[in-house]
Each structure stands twice: as C-alpha cells, then as structure tokens.
MMTF fields as JSON, N, C-alpha, C and O atoms, coordinates in Angstrom:
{
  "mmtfVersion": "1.0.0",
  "mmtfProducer": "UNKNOWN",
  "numBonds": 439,
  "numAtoms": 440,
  "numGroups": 110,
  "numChains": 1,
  "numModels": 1,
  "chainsPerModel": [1],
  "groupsPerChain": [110],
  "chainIdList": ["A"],
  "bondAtomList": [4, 2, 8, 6, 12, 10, 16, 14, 20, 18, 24, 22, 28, 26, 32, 30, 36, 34, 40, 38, 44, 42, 48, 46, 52, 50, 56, 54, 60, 58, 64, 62, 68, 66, 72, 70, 76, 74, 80, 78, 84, 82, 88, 86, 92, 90, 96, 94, 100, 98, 104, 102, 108, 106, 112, 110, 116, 114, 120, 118, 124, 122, 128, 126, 132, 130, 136, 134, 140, 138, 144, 142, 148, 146, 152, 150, 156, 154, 160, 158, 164, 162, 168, 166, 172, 170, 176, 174, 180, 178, 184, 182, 188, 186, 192, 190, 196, 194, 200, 198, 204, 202, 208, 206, 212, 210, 216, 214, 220, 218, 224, 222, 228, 226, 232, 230, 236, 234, 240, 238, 244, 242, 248, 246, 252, 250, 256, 254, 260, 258, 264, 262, 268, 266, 272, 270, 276, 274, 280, 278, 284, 282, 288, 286, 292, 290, 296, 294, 300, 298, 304, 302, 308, 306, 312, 310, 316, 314, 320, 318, 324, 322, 328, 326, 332, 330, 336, 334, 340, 338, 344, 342, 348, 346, 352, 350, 356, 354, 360, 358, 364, 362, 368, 366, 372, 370, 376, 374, 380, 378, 384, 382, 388, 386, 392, 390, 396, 394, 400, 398, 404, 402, 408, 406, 412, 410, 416, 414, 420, 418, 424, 422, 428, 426, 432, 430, 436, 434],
  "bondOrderList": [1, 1, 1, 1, 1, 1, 1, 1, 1, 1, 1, 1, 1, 1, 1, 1, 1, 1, 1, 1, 1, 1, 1, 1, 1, 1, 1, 1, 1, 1, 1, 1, 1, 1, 1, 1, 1, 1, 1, 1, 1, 1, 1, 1, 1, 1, 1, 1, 1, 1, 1, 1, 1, 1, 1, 1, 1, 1, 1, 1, 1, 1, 1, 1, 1, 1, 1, 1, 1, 1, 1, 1, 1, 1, 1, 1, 1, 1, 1, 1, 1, 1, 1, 1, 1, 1, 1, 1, 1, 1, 1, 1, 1, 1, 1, 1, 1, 1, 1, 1, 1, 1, 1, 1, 1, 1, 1, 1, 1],
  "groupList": [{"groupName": "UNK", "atomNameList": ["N", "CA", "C", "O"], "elementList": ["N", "C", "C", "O"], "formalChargeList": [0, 0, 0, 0], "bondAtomList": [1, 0, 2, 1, 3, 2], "bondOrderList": [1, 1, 2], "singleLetterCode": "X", "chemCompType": "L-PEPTIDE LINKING"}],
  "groupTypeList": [0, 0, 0, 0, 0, 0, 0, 0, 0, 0, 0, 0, 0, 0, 0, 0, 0, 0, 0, 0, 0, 0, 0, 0, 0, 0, 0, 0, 0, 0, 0, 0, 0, 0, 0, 0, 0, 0, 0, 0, 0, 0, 0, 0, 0, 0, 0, 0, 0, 0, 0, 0, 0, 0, 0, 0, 0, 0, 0, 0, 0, 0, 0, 0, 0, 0, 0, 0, 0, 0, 0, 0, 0, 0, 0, 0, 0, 0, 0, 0, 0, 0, 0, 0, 0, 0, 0, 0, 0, 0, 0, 0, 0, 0, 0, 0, 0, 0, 0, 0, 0, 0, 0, 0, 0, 0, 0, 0, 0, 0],
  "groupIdList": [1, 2, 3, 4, 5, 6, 7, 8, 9, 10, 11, 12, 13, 14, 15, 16, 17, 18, 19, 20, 21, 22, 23, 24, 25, 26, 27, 28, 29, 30, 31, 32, 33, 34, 35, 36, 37, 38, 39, 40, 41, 42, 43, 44, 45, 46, 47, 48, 49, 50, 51, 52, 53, 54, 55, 56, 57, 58, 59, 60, 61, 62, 63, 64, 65, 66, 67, 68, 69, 70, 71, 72, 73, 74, 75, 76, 77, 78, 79, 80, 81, 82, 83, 84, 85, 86, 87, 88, 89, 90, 91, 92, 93, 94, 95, 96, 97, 98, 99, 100, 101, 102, 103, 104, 105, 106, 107, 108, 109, 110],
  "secStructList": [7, 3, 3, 3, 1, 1, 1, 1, 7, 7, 7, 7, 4, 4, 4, 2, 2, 2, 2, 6, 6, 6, 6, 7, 2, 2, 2, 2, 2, 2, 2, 2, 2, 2, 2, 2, 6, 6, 6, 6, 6, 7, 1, 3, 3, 3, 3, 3, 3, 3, 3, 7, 1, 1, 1, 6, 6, 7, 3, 3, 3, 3, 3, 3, 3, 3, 3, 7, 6, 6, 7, 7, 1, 6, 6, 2, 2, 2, 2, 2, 2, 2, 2, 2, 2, 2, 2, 2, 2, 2, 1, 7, 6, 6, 6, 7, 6, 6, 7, 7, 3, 3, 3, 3, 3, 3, 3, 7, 7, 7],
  "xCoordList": [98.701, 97.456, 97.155, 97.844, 96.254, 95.36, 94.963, 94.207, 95.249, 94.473, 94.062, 94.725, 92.892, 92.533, 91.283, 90.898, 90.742, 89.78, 88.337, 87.508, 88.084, 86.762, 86.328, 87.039, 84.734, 84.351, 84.234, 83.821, 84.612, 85.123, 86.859, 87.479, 87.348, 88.645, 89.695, 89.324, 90.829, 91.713, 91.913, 92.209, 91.853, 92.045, 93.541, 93.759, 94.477, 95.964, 95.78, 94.681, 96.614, 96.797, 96.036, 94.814, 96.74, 96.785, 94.949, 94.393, 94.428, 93.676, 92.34, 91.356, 92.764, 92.174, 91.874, 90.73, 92.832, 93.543, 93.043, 93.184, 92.701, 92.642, 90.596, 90.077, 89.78, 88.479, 88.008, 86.951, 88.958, 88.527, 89.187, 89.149, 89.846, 90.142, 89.063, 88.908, 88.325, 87.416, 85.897, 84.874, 86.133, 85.065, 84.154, 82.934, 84.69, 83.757, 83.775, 83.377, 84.33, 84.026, 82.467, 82.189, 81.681, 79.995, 80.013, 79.793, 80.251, 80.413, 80.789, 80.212, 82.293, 83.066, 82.237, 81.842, 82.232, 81.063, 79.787, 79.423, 78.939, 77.701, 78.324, 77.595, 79.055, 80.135, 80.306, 80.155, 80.702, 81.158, 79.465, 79.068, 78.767, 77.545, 76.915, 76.435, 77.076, 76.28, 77.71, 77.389, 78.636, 79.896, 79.148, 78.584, 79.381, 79.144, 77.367, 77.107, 76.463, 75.293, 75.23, 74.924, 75.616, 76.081, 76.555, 76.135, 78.342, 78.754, 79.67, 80.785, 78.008, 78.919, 79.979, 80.786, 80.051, 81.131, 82.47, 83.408, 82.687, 84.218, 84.918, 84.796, 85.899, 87.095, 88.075, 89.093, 87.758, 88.88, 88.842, 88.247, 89.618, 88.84, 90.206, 90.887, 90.361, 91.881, 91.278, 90.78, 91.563, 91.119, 92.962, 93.775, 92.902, 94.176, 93.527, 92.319, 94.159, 94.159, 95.302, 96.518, 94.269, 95.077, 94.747, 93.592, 95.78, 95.555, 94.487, 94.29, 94.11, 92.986, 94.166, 94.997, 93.701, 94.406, 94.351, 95.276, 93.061, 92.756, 93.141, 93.936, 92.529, 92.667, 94.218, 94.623, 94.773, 96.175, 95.524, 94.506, 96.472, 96.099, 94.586, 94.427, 93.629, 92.532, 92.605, 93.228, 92.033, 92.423, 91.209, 90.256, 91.529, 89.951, 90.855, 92.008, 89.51, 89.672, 88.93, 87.881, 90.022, 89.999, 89.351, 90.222, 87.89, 87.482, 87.824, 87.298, 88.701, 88.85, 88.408, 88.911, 87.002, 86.266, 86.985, 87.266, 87.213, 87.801, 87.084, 86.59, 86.671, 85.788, 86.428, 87.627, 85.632, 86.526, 86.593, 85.55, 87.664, 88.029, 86.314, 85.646, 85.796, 84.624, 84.038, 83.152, 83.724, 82.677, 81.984, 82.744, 80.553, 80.177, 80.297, 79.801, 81.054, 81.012, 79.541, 79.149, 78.896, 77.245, 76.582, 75.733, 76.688, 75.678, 76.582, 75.963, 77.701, 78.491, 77.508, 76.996, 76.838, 76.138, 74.859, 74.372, 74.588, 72.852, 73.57, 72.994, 74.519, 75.135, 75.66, 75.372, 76.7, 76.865, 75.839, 75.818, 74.532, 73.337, 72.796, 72.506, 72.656, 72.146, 73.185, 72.978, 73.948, 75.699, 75.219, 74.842, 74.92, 74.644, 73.4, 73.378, 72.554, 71.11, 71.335, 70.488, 72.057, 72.211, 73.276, 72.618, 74.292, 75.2, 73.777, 73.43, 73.346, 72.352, 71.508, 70.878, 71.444, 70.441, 71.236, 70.701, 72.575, 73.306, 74.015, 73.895, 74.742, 75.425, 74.857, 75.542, 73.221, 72.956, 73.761, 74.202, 73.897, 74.443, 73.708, 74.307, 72.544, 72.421, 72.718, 72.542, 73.422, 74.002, 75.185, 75.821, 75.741, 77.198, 77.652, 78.428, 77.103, 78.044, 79.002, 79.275, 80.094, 81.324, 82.003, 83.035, 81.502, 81.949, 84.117, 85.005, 84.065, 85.718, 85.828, 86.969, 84.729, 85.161, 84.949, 84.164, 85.55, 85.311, 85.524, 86.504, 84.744, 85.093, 85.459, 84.615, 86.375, 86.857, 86.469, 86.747, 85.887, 85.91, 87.232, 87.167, 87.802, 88.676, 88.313, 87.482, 89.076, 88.809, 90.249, 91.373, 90.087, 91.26, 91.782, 91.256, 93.015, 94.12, 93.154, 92.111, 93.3, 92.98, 92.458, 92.218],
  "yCoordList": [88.012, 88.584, 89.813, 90.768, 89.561, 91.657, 91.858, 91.139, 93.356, 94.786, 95.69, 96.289, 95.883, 96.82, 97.642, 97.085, 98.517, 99.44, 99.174, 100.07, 98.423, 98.116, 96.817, 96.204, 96.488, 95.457, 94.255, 93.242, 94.222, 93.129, 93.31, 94.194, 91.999, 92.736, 91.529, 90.512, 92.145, 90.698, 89.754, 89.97, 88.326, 87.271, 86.903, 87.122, 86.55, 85.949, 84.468, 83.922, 84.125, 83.072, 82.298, 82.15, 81.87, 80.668, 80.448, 79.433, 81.724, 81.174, 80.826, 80.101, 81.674, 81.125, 79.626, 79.205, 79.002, 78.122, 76.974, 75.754, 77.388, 76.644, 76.533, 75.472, 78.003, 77.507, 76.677, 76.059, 76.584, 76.021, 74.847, 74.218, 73.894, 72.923, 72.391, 71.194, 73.349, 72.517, 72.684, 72.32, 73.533, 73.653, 74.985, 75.149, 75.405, 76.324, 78.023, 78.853, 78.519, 79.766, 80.819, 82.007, 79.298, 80.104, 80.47, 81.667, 79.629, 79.647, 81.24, 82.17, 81.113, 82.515, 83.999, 84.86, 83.72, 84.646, 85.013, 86.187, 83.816, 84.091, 84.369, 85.171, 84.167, 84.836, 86.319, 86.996, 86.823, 88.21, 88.952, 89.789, 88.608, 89.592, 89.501, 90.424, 88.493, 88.477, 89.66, 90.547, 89.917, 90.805, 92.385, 93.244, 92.316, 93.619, 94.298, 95.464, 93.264, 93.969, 94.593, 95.755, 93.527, 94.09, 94.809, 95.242, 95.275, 95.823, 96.985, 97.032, 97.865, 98.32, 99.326, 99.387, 100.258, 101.001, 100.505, 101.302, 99.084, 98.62, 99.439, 99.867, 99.661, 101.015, 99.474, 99.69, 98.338, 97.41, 96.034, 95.726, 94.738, 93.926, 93.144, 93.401, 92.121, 91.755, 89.878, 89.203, 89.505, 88.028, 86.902, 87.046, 85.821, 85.164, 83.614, 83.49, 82.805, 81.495, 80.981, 80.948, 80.457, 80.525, 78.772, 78.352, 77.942, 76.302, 76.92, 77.903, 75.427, 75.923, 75.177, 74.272, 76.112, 76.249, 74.898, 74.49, 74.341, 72.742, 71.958, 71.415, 71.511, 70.654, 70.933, 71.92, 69.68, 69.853, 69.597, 68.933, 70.415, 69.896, 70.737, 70.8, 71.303, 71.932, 73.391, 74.15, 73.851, 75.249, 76.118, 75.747, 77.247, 78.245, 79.875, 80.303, 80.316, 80.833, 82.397, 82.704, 82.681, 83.89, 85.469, 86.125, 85.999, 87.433, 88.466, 88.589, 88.897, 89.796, 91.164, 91.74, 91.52, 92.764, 93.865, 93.486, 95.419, 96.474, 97.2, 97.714, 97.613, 99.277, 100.063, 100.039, 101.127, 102.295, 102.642, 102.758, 102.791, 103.516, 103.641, 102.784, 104.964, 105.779, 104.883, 105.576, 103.517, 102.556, 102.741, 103.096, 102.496, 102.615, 100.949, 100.135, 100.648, 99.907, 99.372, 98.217, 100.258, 99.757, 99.358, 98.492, 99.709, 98.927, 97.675, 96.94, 97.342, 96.213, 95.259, 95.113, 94.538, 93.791, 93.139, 92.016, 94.512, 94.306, 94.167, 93.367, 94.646, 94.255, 92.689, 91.966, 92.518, 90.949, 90.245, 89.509, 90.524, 89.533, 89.455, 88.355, 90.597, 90.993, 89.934, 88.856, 90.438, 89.173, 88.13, 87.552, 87.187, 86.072, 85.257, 84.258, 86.109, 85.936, 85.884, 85.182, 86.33, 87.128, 85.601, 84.8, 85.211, 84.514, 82.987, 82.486, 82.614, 81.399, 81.352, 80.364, 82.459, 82.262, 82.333, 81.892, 83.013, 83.196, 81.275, 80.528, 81.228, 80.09, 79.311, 79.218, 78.573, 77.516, 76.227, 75.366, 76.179, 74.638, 73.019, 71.96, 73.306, 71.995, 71.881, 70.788, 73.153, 73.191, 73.288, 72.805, 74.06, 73.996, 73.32, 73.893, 72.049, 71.737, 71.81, 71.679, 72.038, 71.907, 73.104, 73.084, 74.457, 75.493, 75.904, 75.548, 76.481, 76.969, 78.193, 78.654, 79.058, 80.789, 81.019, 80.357, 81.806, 82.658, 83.959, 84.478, 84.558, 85.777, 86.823, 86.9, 87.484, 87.772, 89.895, 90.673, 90.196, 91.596, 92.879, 93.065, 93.308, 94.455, 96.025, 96.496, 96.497, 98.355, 98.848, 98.646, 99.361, 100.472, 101.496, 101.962, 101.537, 101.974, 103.251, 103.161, 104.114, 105.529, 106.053, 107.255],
  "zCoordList": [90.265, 90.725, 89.88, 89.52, 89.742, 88.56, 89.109, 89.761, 89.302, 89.858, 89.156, 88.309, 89.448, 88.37, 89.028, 90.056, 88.786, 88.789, 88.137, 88.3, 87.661, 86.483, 87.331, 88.127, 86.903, 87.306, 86.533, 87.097, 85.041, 84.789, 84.521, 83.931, 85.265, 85.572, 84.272, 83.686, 84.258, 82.978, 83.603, 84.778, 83.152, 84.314, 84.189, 82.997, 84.636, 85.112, 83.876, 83.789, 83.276, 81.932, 83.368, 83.331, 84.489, 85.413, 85.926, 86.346, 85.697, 86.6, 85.225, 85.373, 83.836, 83.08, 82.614, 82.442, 82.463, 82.453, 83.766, 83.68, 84.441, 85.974, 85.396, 85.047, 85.462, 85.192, 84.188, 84.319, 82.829, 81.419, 82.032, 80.975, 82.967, 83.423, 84.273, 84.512, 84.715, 86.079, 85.658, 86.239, 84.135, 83.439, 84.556, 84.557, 85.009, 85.674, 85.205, 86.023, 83.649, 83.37, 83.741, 83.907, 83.722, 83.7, 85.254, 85.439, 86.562, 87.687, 87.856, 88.42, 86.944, 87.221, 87.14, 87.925, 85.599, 85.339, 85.952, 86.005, 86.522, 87.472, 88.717, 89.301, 89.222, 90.405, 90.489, 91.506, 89.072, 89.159, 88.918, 89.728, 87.968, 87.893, 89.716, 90.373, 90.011, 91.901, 92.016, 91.225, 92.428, 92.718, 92.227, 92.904, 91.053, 90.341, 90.671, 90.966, 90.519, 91.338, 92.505, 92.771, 93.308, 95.073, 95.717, 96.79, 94.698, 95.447, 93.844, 93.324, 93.626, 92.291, 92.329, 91.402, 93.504, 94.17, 94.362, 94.353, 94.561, 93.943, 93.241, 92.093, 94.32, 93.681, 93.095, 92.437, 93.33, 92.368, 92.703, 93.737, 91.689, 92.147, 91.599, 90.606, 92.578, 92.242, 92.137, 93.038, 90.764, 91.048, 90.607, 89.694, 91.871, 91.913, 91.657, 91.461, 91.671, 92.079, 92.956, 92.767, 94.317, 95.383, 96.031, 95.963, 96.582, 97.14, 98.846, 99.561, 98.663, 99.848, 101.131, 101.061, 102.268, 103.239, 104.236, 104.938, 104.107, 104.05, 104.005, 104.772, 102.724, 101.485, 100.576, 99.963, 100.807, 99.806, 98.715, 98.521, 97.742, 96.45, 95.642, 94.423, 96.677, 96.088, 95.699, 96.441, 94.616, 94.539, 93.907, 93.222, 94.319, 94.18, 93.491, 93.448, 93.067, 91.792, 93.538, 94.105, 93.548, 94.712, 93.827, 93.256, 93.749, 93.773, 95.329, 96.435, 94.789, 96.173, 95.397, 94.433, 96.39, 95.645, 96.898, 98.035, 96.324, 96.873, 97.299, 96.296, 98.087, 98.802, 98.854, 99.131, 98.547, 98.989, 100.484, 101.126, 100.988, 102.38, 102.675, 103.252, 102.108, 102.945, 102.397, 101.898, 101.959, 102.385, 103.967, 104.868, 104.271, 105.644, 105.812, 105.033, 106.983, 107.354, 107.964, 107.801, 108.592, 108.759, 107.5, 107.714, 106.215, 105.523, 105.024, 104.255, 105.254, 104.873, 105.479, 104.369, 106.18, 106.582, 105.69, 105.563, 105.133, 104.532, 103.195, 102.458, 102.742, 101.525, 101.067, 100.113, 102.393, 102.714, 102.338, 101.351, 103.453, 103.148, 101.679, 101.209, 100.951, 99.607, 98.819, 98.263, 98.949, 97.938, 98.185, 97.165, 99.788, 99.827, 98.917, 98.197, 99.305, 98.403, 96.793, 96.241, 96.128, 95.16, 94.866, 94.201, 95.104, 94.684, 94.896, 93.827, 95.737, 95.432, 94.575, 94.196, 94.206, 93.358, 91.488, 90.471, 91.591, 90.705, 90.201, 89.229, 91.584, 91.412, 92.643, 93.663, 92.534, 92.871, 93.434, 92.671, 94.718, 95.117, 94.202, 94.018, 93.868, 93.024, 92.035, 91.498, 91.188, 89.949, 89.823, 88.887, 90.941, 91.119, 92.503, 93.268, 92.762, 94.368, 94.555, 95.749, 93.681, 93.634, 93.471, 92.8, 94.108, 93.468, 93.625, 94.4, 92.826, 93.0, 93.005, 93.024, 92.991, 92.983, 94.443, 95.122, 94.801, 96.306, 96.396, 95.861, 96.998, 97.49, 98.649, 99.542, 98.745, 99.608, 99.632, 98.719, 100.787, 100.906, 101.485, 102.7, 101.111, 101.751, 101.362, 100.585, 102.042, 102.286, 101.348, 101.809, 100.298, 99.71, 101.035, 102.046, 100.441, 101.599, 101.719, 101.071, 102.261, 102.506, 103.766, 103.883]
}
C-alpha cells in the first residue's frame, strides 16, 4: 500500500500492473482528477489493490482519499454529493460499466 501526502500519489508495481491488465489506466486517472477536484485538502491518499469482499476472484484498484482531522464533518455530505456528480461525469457508466477503481473516505489521526 503507498502513502503519501500529494495528490498524485506512486502507484504499488501490483496495482500498476493489475490496471494495464484490465486496461483501465484512463478509468484510474479520470478517477483521481474527480478525487483531486473534490476533495483538494487531502492531507494523503493511499491507493492498494484489494479482492472484492463478494465476488471471489474480483479485484479493485482501492483510492482511499485522507482528510484532515479538522475536516468539518458537515460539509462531508455536499462534498460526497459534488465527488458523486463529478466521478459520472468523469468515469461514465456507458463508457466504463465495468469500473475497477473505488473510493474510499477516512479522517487523519489527530
């Protein structure tokens, strides 16, 4: 897993390796600019490839974006919605039905 501080972050050989397999680098990439618009205060952004909890055998290319602690939890909502909007229109279901990136939100320790 990489941790890092910046919003484009180094990717893990595995999970490189995993998008140039499923052909989904552009996915990745239109993934992170919807990430990096939304939520540009990301104190860090840790991306893994992780099996889906599901599906044996399926696997997703995990963005876990970081807040800082004094994030307000009240505008987390209108932000959420903004990300949502922002990722359909980034990474389209009729262009990508098949997506493999996900994202996941947490709070830096503090």
């Amino acid at each position: 897993m990489a941790v890092v501080t910046m919003t484009k972050p180094p990717l893990p050989v595995e999970v490189q390796a995993f998008l140039k397999r499923r052909g989904a680098e552009e996915e990745f990439e239109l993934t992170l600019t919807a990430v990096q618009a939304c939520y540009p205060e990301l104190s860090g952004l840790e991306v893994s490839l992780q099996e889906d909890w599901e599906v044996d055998g399926w696997w997703h290319v995990i963005l876990r974006v970081i807040l800082p602690a004094t994030f307000s939890e009240e505008h987390l909502g209108d932000r959420d919605r903004r990300f949502f909007q922002e990722l359909v229109q980034q990474v389209p279901p009729t262009r990508f039905p098949d997506p493999v990136c996900l994202v996941s939100l947490g709070f830096a320790d503090g």
